[in-house]
mmCIF file of the N, C-alpha and C atoms, coordinates in Angstrom:
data_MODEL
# 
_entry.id   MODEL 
# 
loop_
_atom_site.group_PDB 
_atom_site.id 
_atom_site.type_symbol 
_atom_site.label_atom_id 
_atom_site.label_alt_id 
_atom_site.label_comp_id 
_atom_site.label_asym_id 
_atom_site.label_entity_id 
_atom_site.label_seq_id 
_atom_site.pdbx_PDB_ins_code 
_atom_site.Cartn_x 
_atom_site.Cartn_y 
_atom_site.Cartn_z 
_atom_site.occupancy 
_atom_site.B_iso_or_equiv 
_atom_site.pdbx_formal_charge 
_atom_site.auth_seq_id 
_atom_site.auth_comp_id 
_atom_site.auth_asym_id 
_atom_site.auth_atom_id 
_atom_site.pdbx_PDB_model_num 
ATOM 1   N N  . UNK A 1 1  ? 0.842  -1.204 0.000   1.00 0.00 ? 1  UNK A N  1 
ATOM 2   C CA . UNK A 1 1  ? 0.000  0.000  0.000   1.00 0.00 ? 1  UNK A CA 1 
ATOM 3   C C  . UNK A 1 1  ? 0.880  1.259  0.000   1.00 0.00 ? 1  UNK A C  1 
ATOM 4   N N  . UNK A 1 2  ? 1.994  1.263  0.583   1.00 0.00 ? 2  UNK A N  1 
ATOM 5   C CA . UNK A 1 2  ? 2.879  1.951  0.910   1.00 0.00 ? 2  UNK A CA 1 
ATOM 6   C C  . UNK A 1 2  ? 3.368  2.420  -0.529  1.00 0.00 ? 2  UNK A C  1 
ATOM 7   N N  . UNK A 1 3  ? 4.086  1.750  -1.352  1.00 0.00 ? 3  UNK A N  1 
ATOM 8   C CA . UNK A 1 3  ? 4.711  1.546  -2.662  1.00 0.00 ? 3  UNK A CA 1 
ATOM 9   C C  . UNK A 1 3  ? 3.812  2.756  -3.582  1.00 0.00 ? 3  UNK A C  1 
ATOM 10  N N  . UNK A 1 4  ? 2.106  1.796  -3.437  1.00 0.00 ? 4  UNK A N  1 
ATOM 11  C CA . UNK A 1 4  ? 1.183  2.588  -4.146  1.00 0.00 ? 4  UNK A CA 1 
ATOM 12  C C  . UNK A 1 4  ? 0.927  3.967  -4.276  1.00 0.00 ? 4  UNK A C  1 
ATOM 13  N N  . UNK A 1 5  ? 0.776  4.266  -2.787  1.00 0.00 ? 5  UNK A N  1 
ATOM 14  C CA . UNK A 1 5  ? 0.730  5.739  -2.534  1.00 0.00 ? 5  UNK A CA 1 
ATOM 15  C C  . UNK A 1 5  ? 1.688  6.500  -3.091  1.00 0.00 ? 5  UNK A C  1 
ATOM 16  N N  . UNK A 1 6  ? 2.963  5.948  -2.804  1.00 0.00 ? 6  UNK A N  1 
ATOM 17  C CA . UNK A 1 6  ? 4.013  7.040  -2.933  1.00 0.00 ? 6  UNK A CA 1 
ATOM 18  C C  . UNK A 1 6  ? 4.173  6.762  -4.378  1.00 0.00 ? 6  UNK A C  1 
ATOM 19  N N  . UNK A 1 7  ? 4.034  6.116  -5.395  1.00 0.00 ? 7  UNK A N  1 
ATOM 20  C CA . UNK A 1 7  ? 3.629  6.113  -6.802  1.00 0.00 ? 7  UNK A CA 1 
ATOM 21  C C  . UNK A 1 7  ? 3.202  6.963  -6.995  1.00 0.00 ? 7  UNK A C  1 
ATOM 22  N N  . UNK A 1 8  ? 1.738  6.997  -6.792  1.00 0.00 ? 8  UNK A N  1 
ATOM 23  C CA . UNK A 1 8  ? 0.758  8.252  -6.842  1.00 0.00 ? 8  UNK A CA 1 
ATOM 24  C C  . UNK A 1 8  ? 1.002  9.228  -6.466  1.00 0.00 ? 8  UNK A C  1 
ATOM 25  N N  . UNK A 1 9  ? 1.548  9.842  -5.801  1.00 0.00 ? 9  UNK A N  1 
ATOM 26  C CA . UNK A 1 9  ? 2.204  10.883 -5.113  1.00 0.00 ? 9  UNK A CA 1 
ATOM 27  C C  . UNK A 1 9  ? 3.184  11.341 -6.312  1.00 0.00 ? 9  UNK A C  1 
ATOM 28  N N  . UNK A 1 10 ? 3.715  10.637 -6.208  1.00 0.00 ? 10 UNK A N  1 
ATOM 29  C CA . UNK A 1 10 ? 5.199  11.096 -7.308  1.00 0.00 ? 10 UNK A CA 1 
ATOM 30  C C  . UNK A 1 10 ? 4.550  11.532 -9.022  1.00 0.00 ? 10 UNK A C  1 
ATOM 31  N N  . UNK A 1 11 ? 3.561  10.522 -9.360  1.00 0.00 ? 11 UNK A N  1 
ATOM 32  C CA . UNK A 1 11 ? 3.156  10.786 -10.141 1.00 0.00 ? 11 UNK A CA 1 
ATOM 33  C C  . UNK A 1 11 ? 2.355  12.313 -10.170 1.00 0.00 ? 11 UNK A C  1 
ATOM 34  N N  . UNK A 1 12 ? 1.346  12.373 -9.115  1.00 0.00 ? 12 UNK A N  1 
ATOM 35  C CA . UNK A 1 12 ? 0.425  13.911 -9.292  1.00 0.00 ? 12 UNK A CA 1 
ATOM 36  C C  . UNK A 1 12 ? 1.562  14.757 -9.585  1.00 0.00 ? 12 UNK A C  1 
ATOM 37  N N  . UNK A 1 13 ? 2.800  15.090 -8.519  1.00 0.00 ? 13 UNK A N  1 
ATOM 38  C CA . UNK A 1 13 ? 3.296  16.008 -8.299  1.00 0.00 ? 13 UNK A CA 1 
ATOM 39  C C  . UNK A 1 13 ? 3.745  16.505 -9.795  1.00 0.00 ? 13 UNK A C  1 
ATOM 40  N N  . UNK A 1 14 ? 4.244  15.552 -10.336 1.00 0.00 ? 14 UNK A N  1 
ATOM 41  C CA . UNK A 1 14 ? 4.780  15.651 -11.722 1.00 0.00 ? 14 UNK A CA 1 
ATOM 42  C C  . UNK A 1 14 ? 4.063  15.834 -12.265 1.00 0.00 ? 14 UNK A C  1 
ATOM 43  N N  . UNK A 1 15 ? 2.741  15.907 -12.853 1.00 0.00 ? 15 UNK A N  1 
ATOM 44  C CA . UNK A 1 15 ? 1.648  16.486 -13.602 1.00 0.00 ? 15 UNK A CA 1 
ATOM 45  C C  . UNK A 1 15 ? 1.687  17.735 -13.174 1.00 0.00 ? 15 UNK A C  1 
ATOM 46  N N  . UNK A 1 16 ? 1.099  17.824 -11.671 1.00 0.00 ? 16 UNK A N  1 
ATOM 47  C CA . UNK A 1 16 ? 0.682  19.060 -11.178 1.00 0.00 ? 16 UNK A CA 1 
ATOM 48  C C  . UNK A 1 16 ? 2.250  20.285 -11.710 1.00 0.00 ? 16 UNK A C  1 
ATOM 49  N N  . UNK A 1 17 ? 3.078  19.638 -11.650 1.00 0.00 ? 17 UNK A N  1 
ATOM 50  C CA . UNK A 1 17 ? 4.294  20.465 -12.202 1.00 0.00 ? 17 UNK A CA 1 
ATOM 51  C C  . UNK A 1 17 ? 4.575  21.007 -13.691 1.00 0.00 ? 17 UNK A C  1 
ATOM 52  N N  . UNK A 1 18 ? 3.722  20.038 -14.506 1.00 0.00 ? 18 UNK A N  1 
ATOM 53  C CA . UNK A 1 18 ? 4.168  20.370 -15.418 1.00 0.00 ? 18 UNK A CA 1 
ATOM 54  C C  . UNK A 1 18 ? 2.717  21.123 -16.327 1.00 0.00 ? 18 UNK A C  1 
ATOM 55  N N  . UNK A 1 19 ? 1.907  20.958 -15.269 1.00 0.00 ? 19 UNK A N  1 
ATOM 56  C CA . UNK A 1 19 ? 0.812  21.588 -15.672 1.00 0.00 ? 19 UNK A CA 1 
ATOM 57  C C  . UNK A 1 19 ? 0.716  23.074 -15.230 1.00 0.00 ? 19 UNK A C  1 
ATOM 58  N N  . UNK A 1 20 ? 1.690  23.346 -14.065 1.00 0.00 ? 20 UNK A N  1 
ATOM 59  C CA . UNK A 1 20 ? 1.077  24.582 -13.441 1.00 0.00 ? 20 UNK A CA 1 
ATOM 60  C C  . UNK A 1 20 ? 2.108  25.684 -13.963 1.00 0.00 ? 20 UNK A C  1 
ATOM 61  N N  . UNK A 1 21 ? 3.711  25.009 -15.037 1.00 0.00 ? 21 UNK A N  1 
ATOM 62  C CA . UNK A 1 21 ? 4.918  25.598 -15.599 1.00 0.00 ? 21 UNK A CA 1 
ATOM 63  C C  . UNK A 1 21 ? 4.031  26.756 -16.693 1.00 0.00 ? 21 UNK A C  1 
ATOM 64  N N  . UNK A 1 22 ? 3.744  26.122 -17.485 1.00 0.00 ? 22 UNK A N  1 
ATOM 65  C CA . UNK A 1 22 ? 3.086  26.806 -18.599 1.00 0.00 ? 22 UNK A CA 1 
ATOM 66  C C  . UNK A 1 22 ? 1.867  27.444 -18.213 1.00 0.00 ? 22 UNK A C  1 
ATOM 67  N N  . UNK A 1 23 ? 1.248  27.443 -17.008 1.00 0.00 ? 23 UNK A N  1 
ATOM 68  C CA . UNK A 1 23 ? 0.062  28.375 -16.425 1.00 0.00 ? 23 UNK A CA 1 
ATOM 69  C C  . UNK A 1 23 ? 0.374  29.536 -16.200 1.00 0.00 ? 23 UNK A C  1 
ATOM 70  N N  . UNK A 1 24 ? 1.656  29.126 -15.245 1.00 0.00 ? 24 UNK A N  1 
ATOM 71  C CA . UNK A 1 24 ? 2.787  30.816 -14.819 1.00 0.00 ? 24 UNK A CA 1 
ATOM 72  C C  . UNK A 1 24 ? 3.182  31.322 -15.674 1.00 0.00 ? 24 UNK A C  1 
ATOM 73  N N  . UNK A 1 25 ? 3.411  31.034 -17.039 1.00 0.00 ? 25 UNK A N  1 
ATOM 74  C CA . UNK A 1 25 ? 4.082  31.692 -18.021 1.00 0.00 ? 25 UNK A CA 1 
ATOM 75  C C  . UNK A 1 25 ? 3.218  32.353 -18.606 1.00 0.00 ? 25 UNK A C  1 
ATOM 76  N N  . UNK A 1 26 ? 2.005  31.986 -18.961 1.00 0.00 ? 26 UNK A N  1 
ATOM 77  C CA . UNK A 1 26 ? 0.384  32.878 -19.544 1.00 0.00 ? 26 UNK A CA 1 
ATOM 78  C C  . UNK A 1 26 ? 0.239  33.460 -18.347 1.00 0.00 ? 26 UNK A C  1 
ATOM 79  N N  . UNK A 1 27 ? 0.326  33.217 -17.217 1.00 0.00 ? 27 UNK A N  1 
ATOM 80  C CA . UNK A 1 27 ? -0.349 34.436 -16.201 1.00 0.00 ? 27 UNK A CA 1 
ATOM 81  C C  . UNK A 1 27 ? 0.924  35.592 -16.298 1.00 0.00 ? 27 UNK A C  1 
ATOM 82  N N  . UNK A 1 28 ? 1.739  34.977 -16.671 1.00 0.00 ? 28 UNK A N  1 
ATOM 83  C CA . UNK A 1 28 ? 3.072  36.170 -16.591 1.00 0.00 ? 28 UNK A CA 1 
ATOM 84  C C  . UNK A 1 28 ? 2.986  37.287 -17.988 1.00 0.00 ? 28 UNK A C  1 
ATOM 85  N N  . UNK A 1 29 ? 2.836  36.590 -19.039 1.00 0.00 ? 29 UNK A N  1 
ATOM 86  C CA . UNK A 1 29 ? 2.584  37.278 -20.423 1.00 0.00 ? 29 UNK A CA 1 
ATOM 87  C C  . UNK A 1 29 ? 1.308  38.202 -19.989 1.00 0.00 ? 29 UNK A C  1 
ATOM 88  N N  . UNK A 1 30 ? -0.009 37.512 -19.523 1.00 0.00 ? 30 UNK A N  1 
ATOM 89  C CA . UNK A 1 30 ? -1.620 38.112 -19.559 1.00 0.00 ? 30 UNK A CA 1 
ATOM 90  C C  . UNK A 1 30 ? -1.524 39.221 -19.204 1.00 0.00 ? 30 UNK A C  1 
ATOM 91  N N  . UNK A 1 31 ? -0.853 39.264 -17.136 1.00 0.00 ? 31 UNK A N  1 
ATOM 92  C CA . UNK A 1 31 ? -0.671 40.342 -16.241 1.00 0.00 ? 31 UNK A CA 1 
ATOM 93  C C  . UNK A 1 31 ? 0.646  40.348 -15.872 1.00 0.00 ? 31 UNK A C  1 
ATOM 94  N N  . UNK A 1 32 ? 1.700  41.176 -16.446 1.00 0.00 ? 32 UNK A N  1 
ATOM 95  C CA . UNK A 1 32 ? 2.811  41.368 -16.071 1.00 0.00 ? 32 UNK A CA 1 
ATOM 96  C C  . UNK A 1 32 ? 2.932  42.199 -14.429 1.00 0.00 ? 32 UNK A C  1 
ATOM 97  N N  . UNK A 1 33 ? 1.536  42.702 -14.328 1.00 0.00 ? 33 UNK A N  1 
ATOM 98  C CA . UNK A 1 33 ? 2.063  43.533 -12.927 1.00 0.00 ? 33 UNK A CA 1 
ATOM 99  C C  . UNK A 1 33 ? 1.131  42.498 -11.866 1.00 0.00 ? 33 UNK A C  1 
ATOM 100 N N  . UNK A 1 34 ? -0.013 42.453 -12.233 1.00 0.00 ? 34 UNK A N  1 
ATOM 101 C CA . UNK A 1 34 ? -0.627 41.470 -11.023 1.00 0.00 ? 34 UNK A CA 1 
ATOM 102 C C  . UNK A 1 34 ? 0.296  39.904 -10.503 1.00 0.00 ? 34 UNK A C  1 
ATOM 103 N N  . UNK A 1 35 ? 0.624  39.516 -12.126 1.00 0.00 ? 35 UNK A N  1 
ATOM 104 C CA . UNK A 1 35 ? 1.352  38.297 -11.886 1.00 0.00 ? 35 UNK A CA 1 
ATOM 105 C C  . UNK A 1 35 ? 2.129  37.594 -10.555 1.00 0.00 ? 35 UNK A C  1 
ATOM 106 N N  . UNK A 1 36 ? 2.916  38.945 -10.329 1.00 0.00 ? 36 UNK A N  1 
ATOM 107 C CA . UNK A 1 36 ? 4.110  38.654 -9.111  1.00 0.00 ? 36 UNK A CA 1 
ATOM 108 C C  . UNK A 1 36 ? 3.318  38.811 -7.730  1.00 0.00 ? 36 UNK A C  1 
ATOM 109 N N  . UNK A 1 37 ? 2.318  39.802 -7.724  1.00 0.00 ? 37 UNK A N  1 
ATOM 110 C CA . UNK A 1 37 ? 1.311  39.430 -6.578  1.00 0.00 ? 37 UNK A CA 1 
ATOM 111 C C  . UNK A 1 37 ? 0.852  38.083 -6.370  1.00 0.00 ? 37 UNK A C  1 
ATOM 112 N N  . UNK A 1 38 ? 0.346  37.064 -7.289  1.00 0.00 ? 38 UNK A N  1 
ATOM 113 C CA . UNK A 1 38 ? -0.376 36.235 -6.957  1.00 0.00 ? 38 UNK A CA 1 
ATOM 114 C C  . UNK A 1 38 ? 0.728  34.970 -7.061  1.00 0.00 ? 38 UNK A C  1 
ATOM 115 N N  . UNK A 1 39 ? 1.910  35.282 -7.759  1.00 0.00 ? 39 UNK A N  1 
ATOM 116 C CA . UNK A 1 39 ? 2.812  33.874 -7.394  1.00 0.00 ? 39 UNK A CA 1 
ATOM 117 C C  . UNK A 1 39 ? 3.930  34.217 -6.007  1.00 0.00 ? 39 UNK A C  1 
ATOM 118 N N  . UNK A 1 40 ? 3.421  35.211 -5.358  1.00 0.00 ? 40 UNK A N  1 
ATOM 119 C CA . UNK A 1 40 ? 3.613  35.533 -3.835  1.00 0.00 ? 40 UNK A CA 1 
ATOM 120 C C  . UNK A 1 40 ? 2.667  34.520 -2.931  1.00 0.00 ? 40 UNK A C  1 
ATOM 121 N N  . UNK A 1 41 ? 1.353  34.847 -3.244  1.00 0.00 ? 41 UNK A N  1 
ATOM 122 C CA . UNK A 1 41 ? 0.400  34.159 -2.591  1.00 0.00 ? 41 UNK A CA 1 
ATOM 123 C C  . UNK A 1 41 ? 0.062  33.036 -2.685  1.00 0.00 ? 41 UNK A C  1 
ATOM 124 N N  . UNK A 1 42 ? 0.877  32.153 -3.955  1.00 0.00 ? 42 UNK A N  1 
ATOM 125 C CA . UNK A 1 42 ? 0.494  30.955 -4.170  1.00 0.00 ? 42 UNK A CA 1 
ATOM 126 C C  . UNK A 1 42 ? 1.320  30.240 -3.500  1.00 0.00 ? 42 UNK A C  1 
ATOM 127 N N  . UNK A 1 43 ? 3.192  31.057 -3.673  1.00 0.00 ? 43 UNK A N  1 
ATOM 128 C CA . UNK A 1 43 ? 4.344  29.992 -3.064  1.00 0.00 ? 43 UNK A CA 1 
ATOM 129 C C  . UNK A 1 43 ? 3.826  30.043 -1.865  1.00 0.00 ? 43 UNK A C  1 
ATOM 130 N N  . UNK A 1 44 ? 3.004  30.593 -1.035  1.00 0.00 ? 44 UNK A N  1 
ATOM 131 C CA . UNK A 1 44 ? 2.816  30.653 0.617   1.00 0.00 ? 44 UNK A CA 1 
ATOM 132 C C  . UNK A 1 44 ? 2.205  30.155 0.720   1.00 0.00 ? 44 UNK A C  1 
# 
């Protein structure tokens, strides 16, 4: 069960990573000034 989880785990993170790379980069192009506000509030 152990094995499983941490599969899954490893796996989301890596989606969630490579999904959220190219999100920051359109929120960075969209709003160059809001942008840095909200990837303040997200790393926290």
């Amino acid at each position: 069960m152990r094995r499983i989880s941490g599969a899954l785990s490893a796996i989301i993170g890596t989606i969630v990573s490579i999904i959220t790379l190219p999100l920051r980069v359109i929120q960075r192009l969209l709003t160059p000034g809001r942008g840095r506000t909200r990837s303040r509030r997200r790393a926290v």
